[in-house]
C-alpha positions as CSV (number, residue, x, y, z in Angstrom):
1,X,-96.6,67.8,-15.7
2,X,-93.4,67.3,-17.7
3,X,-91.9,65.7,-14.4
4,X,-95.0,63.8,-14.0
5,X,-94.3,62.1,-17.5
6,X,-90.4,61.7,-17.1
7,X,-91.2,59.5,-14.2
8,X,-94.1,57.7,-15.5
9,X,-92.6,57.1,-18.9
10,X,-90.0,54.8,-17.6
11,X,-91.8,53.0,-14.9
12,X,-94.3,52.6,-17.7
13,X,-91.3,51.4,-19.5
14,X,-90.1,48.8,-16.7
15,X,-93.1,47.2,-16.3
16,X,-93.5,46.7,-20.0
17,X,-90.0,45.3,-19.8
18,X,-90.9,43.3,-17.0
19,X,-94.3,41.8,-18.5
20,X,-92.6,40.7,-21.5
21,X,-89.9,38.6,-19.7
22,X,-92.0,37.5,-17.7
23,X,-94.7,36.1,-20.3
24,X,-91.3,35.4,-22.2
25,X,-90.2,32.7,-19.3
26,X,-94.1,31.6,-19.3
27,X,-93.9,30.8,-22.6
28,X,-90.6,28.8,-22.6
29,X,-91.8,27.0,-19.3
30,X,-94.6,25.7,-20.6
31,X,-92.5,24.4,-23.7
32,X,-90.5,22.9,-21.7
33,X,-93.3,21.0,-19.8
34,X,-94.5,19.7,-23.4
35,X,-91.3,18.6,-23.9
36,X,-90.6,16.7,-20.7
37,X,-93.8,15.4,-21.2
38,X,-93.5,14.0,-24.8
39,X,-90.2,12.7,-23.3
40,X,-91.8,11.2,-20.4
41,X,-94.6,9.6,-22.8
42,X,-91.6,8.4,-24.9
43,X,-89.8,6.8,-22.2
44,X,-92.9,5.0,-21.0
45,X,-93.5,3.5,-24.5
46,X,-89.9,2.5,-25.2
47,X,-89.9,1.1,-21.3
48,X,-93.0,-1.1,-22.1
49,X,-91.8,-1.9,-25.5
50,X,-88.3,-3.5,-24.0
51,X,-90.2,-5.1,-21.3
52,X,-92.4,-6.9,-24.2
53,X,-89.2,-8.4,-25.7
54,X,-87.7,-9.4,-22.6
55,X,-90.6,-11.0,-21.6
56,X,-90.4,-12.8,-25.2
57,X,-87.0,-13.7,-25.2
58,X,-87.2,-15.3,-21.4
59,X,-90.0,-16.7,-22.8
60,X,-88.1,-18.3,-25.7
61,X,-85.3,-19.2,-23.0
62,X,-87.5,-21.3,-21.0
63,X,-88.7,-23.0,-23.9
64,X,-85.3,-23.7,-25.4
65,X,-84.5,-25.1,-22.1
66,X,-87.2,-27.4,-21.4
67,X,-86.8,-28.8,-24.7
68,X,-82.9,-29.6,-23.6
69,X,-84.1,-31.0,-20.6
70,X,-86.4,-33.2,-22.0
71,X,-83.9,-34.3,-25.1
72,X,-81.2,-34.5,-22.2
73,X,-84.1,-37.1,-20.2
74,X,-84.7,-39.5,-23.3
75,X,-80.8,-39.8,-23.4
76,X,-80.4,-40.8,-20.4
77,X,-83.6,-43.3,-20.4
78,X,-82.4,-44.5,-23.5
79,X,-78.7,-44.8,-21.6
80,X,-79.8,-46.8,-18.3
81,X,-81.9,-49.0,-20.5
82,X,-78.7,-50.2,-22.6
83,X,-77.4,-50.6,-19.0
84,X,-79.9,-52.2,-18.0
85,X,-79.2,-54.7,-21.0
86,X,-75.7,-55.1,-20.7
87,X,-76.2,-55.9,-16.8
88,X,-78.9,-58.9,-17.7
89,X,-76.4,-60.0,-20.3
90,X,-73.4,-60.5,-17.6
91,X,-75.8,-61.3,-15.4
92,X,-76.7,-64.5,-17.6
93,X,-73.0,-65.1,-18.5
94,X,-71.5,-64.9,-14.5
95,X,-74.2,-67.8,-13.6
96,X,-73.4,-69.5,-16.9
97,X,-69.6,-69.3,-15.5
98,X,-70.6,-70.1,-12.0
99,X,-72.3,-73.4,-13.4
100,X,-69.1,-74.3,-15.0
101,X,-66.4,-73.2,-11.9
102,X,-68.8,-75.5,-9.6
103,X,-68.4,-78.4,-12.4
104,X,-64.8,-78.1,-12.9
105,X,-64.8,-77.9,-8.5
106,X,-66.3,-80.7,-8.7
107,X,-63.7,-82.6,-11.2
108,X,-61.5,-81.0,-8.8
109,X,-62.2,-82.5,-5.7
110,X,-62.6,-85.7,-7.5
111,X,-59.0,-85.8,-8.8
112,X,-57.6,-84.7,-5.6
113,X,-59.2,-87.6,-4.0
114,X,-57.6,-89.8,-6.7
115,X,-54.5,-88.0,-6.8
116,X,-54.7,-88.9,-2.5
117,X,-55.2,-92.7,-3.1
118,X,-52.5,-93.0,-5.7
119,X,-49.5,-90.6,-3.7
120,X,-50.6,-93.0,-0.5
121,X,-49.7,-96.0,-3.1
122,X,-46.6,-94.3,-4.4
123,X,-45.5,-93.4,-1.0
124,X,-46.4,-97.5,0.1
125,X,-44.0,-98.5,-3.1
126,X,-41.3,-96.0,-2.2
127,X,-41.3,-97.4,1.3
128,X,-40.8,-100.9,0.1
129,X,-38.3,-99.7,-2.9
130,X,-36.4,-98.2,-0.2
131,X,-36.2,-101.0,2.1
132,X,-35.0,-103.1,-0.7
133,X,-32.5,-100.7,-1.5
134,X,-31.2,-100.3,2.1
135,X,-31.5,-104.6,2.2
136,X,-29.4,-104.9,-1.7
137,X,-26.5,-101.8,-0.7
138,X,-26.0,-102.5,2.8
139,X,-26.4,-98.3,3.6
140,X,-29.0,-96.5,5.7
141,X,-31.1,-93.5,4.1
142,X,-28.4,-91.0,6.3
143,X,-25.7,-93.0,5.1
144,X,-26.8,-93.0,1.4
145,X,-27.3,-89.1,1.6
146,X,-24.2,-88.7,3.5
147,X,-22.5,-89.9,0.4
148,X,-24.3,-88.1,-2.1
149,X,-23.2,-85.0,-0.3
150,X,-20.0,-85.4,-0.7
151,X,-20.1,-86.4,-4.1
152,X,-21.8,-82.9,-4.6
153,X,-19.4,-81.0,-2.4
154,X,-16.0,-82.1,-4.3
155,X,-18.2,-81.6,-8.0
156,X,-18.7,-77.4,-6.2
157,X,-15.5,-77.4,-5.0
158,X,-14.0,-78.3,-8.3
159,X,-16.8,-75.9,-10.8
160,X,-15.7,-73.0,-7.8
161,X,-11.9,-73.8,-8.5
162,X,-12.7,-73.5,-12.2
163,X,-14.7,-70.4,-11.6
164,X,-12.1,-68.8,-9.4
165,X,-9.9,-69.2,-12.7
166,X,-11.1,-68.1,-15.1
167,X,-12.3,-64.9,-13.4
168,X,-8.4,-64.5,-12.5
169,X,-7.3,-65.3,-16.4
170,X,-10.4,-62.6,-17.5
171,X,-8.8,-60.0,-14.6
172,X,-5.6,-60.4,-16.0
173,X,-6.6,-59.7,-19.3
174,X,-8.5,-57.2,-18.6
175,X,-5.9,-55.4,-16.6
176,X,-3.2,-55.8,-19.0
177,X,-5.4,-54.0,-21.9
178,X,-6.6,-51.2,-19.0
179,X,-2.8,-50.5,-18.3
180,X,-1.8,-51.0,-22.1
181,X,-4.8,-48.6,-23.0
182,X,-3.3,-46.1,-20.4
183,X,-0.1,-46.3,-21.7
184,X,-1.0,-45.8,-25.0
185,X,-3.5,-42.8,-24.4
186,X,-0.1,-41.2,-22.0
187,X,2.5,-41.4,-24.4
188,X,0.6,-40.1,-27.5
189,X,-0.1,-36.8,-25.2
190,X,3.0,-36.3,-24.8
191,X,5.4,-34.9,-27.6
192,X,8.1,-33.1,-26.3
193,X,11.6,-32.6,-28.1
194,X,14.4,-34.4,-26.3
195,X,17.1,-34.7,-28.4
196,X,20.4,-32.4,-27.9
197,X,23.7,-31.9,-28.2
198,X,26.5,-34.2,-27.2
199,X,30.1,-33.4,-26.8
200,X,31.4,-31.1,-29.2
201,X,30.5,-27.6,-30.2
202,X,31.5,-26.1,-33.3
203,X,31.4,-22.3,-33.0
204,X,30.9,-20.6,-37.0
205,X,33.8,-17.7,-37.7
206,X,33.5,-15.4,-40.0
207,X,36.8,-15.8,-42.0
208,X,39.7,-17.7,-41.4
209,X,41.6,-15.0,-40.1
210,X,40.3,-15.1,-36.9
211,X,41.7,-18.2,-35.9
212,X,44.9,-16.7,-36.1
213,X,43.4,-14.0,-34.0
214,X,41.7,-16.5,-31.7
215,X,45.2,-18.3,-31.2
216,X,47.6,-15.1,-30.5
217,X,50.6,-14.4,-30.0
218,X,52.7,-18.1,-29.4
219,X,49.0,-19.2,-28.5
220,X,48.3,-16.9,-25.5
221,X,44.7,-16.1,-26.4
222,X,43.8,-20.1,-26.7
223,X,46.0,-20.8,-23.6
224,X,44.1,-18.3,-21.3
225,X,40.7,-19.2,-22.6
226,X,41.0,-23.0,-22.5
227,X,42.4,-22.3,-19.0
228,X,39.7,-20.4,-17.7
229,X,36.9,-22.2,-19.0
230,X,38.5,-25.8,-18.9
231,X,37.3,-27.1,-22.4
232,X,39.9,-28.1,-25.3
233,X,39.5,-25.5,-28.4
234,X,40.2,-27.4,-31.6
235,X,41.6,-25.5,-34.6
236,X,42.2,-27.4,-37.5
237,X,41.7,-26.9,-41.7
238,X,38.2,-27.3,-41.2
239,X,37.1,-23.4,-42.9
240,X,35.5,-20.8,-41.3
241,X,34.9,-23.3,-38.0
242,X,36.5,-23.6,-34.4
243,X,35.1,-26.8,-32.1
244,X,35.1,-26.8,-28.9
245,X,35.5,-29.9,-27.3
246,X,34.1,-31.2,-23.3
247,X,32.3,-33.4,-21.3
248,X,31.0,-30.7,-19.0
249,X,28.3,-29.0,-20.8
250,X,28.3,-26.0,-18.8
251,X,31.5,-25.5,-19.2
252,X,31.5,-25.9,-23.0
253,X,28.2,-23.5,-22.9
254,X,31.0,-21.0,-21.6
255,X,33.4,-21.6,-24.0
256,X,31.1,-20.9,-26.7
257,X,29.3,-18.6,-25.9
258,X,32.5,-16.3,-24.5
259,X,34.4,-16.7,-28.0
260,X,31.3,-16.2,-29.9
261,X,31.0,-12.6,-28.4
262,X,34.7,-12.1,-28.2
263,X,34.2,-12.7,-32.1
264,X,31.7,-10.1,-32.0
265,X,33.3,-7.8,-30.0
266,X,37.0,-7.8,-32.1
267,X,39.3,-7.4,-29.1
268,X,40.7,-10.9,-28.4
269,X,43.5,-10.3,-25.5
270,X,43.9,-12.1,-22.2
271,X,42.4,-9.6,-20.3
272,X,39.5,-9.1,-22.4
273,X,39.5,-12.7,-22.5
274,X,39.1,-13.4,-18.6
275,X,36.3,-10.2,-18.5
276,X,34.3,-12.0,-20.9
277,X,34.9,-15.2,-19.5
278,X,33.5,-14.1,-16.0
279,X,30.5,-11.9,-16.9
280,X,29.4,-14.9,-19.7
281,X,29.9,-17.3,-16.3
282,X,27.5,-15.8,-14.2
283,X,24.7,-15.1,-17.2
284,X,25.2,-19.0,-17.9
285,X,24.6,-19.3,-14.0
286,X,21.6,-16.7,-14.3
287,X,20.4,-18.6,-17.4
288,X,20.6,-22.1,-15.5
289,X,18.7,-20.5,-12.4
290,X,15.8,-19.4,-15.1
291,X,15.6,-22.4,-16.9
292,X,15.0,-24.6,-13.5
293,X,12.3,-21.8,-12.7
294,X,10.7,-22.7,-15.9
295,X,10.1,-26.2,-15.9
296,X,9.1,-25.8,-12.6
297,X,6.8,-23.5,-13.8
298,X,5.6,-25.2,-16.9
299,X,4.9,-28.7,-14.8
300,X,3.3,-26.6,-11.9
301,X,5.5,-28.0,-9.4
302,X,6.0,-25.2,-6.1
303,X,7.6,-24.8,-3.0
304,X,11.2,-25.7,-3.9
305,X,14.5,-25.0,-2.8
306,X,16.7,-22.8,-5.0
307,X,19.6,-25.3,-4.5
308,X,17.2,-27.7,-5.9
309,X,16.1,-25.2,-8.8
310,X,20.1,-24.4,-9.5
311,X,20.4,-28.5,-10.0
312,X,17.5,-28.9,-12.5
313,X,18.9,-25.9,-14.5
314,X,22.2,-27.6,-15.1
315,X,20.1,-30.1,-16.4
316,X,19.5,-28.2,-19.4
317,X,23.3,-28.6,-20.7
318,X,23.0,-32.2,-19.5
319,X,22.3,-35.2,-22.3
320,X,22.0,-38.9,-22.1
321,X,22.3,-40.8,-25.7
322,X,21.8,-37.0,-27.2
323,X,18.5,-36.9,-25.0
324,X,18.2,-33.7,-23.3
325,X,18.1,-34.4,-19.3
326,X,16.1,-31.6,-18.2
327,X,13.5,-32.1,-21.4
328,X,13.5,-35.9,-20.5
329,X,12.5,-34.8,-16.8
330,X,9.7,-32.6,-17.8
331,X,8.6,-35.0,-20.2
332,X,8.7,-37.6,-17.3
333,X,7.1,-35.6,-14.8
334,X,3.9,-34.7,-17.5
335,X,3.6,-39.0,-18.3
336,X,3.7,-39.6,-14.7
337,X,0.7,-37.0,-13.6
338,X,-1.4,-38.3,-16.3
339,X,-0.8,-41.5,-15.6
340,X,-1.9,-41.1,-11.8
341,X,-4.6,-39.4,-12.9
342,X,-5.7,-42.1,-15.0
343,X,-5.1,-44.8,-11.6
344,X,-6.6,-42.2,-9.2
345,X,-3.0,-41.7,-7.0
346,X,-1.3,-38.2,-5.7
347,X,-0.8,-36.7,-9.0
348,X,1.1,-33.8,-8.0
349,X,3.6,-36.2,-5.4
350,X,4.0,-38.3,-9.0
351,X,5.4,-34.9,-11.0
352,X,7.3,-34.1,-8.1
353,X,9.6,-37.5,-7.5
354,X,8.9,-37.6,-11.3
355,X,10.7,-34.2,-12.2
356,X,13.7,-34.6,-9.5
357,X,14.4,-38.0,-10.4
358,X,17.2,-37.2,-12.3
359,X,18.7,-34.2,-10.3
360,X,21.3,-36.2,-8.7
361,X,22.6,-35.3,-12.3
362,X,22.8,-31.4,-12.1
363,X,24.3,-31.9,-8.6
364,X,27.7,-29.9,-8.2
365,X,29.6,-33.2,-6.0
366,X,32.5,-35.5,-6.6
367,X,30.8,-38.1,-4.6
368,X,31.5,-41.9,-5.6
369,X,27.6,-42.6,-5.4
370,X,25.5,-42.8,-8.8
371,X,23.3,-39.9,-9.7
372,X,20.0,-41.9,-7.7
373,X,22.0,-42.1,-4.1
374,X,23.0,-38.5,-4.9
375,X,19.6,-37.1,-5.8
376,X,18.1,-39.2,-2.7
377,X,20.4,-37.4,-0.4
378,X,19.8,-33.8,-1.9
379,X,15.6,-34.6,-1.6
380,X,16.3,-35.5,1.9
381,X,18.3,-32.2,2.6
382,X,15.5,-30.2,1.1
383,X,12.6,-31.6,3.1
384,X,11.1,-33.7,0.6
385,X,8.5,-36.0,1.4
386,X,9.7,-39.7,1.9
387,X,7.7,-40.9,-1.0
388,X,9.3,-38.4,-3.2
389,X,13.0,-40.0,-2.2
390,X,11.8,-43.3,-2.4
391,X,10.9,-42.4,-6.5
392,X,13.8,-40.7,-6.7
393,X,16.3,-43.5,-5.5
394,X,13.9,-46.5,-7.1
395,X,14.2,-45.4,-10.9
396,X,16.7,-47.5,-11.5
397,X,16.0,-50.4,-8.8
398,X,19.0,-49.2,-6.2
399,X,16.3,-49.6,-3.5
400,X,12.6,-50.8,-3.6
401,X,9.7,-48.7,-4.7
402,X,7.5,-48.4,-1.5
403,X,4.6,-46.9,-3.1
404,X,2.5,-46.5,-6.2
405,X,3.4,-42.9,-7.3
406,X,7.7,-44.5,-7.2
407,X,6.3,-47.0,-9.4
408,X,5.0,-44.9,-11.9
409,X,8.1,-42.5,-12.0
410,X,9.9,-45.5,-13.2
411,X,7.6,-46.6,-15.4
412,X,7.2,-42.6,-17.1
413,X,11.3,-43.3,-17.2
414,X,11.2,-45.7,-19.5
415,X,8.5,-44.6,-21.7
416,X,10.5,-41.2,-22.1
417,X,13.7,-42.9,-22.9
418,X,12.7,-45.6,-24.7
419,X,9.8,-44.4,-27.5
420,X,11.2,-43.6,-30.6
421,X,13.4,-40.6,-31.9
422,X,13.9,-39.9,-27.7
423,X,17.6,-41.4,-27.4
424,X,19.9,-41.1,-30.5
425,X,22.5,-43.9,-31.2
426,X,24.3,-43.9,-34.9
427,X,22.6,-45.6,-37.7
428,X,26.1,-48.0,-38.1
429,X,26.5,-48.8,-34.4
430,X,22.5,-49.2,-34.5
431,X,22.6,-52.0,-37.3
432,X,26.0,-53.8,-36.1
433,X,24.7,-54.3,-32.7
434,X,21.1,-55.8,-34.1
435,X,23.4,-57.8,-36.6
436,X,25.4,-58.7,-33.7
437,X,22.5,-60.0,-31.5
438,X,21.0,-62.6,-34.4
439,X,24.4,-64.0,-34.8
440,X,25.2,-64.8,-31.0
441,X,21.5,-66.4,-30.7
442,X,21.9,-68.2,-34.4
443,X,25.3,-69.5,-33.2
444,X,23.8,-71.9,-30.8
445,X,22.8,-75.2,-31.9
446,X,19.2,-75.9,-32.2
447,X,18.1,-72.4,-33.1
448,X,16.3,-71.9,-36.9
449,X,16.1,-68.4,-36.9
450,X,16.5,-65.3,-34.6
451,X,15.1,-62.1,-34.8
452,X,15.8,-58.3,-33.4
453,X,12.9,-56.5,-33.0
454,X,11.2,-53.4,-30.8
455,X,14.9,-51.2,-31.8
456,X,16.8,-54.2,-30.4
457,X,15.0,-54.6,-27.2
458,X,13.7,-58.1,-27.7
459,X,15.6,-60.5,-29.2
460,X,13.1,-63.2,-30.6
461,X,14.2,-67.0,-31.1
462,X,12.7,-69.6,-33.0
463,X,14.0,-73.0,-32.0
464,X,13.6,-76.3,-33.8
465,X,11.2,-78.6,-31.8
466,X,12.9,-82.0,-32.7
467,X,16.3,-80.8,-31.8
468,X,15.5,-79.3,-28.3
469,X,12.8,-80.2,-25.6
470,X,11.1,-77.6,-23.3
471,X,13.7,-78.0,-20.8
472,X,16.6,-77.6,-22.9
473,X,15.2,-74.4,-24.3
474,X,15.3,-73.0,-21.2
475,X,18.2,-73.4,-20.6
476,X,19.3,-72.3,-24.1
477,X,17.7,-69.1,-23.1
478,X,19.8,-68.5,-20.5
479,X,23.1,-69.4,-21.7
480,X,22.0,-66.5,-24.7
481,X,21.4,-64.1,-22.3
482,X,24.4,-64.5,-21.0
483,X,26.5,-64.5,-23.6
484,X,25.3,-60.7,-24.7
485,X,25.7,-60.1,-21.3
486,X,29.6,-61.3,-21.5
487,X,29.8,-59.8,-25.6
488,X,27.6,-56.7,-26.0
489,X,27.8,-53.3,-24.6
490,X,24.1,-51.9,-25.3
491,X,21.5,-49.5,-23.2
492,X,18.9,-50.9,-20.8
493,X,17.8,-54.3,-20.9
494,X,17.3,-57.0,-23.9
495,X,14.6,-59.4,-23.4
496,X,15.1,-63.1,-24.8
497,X,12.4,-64.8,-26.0
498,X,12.4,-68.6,-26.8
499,X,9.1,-69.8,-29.2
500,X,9.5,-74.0,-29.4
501,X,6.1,-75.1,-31.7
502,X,5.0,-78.5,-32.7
503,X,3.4,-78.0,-35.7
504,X,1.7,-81.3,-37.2
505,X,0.3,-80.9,-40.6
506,X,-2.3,-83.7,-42.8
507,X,-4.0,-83.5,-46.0
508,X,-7.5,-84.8,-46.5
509,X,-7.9,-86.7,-49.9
């Protein structure tokens, strides 16, 4: 029986388990039926609820647009019948016009019928005129025109004559204020230092003892120096100064610079003399090659021979009227590129003749020619182009200038030697020859005053009218420039300029 209950009791117990669950899950089932259903039932209402106020609010839209439709219609009635106004308006005014236009057509065509009768009269009178006219002059109508032709040909050719003038006086000015304006613009780029030294060198000492050293022994030391390098060494009272005296710069470049660092060095001998002497010699000819190197360099000028570079360096102990001959060069080669450049020509063919124009100068040669003839035979040795020789040998008119870039070499010439502070002159020899040039022109008879002016360049003449006619003037212009010729020694050229007025002067009371 016990066994009975131990397996009853917990079946018993299972199923009691089991019946609760399962009336459990019943229970929550149906709660969750109400709830789906309360959900439902909600979902309905809300659903017809929303469908309500769209209805309304379509409902509203449709009004809302009918209404704007119907505003939109009235405007537009109310627009086409203010068209329809307007167009009866013009209508009325174009056949108002219309009435008019065939009125004034009208009047038209009546004057033109007029107009008709009277050019058939005017043309009847010009008929007769003319005959009469032919029947007075004795000339056809060809003739007549024949002659007024001609008339009018000589009065064109005369206004084209005129014309052609004054378009040639305009050019001319023109051109002369182009070509001034380029001058101008050229030479105020350009500021290069071009004085130097001239032909003495005075070498500082640092006591006078050492001229005594300098001389030596019965003058041994002074013999073998001024023998080696060629200069004459001057020792006089003058203190603590030696000056060394040559035209050959280079070789007075030697001389210096030799007893300055024989100064330096204490041992003045002959032997010590000559080993300075030589090694100074070939730094002076190392120096010279570097300076030709340079202005080449600093005027962007390539391709050139080293003979050609040697001869511009000796330029650099070369002066002309204390200008500095390898400065002038460089300066002359700069004026002459920017001047081509301002005319359009071969800039760089202009530096070149422009720079080597002088180089006949730094030429080692004993030749009779001048420093042109010289230079245009070293340019034609090198290779150069024939323009470049042409410049070269045209800077000072030997030959003719056969193209523009020669032209402008000589013109960049004369602008670098003649602008102001370029060549130096003394102030006494300056003043006496400007002295000198008034009193040959105010010697002649006829002439008032006389003037010296662009740093004795021009010499300017004012002649009395009553004493000399236009002729004689001439002529008096001549015989001055001759007589400077014949009395004055002076650089470059002196222009003479005769000014002969008539000047007629009356009061009015």
């Amino acid at each position: 029986m016990e066994w009975i209950l131990r397996i009853i009791l917990p079946l018993a117990g299972l199923t009691l388990g089991w019946s609760i669950r399962w009336l459990y899950a019943r229970f929550q089932l149906t709660a969750s039926e109400q709830r789906a259903d309360r959900i439902k039932q909600d979902a309905i209402k809300e659903a017809e609820a929303k469908k309500k106020e769209i209805f309304l609010e379509a409902k509203e839209q449709v009004i809302r647009e009918r209404n704007q439709q119907e505003r939109e219609t009235r405007e537009r009635r109310a627009e086409l019948q203010r068209y329809e106004r307007r167009v009866l308006q013009k209508e009325e005014a174009l056949e108002k016009k219309t009435n008019q236009v065939e009125k004034v057509e009208q009047q038209a065509v009546e004057r033109n019928r007029l107009l008709d009768e009277r050019e058939q009269e005017l043309e009847k009178e010009e008929d007769r005129y003319r005959k009469e006219l032919e029947r007075i002059s004795g000339l056809s109508v060809n003739e007549a025109k024949a002659l007024i032709i001609a008339d009018l040909e000589n009065d064109a050719k005369h206004d084209a004559l005129a014309l052609i003038n004054k378009i040639e006086q305009e050019a001319n000015l023109t051109a002369e204020k182009k070509a001034r304006d380029i001058l101008v613009t050229t030479i105020q780029r350009v500021a290069a230092e071009v004085t130097g030294d001239v032909t003495v060198t005075t070498v500082n000492l640092p006591n006078d003892e050492m001229k005594g050293r300098i001389i030596g022994r019965e003058g041994r030391n002074i013999r073998t120096l001024e023998t080696l390098t060629g200069v004459d060494i001057i020792i006089d009272d003058t203190p603590e100064a030696v000056v060394i005296s040559c035209f050959d710069p280079v070789r007075r470049e030697i001389a210096k610079v030799s007893l300055e660092r024989l100064i330096i060095d204490g041992r003045i001998h002959p032997a010590r003399i000559e080993e300075v002497v030589s090694k100074v010699s070939k730094d002076i000819s190392q120096k010279i090659f570097e300076e030709g190197e340079k202005v080449l360099f600093d005027v962007g000028i390539h391709n050139i021979s080293q003979e050609a570079i040697r001869a511009l360096g000796r330029l650099y102990f070369r002066t002309s009227y204390g200008q500095s001959v390898l400065y002038h060069s460089k300066e002359v080669a700069v004026i002459a590129g920017i001047l081509a450049a301002e005319l359009g020509v071969n800039r760089e063919l202009a530096k070149r003749g422009a720079l080597l124009h002088d180089i006949g100068k730094g030429a080692e040669s004993d030749s009779d020619m001048n420093h042109a003839e010289i230079g245009m035979d070293m340019a034609r040795k090198m290779g150069e182009d024939p323009r470049v020789i042409n410049a070269i040998g045209s800077h000072h008119n030997d030959i003719e200038p056969s193209c523009v870039e020669a032209v402008l070499v000589q013109i960049a010439d004369a602008i670098s030697a003649a602008r102001p502070g370029a060549r130096r002159e003394t102030l006494d020899n300056y003043i006496k020859r400007l002295e000198n040039l008034e009193n040959i022109a105010e010697g002649f008879i006829g002439v008032d005053k006389a003037y010296a002016i662009q740093a004795g360049r021009e010499l300017r003449i004012i002649v009395n009218n009553e004493a000399l006619n236009d002729d004689q003037s001439k002529g008096l212009a001549k015989e001055i420039a001759k007589k400077i010729e014949n009395d004055l020694r002076y650089p470059g050229r002196i222009k003479v300029t005769i000014i002969r007025e008539t000047r007629i002067v009356e009061y009015a009371r």
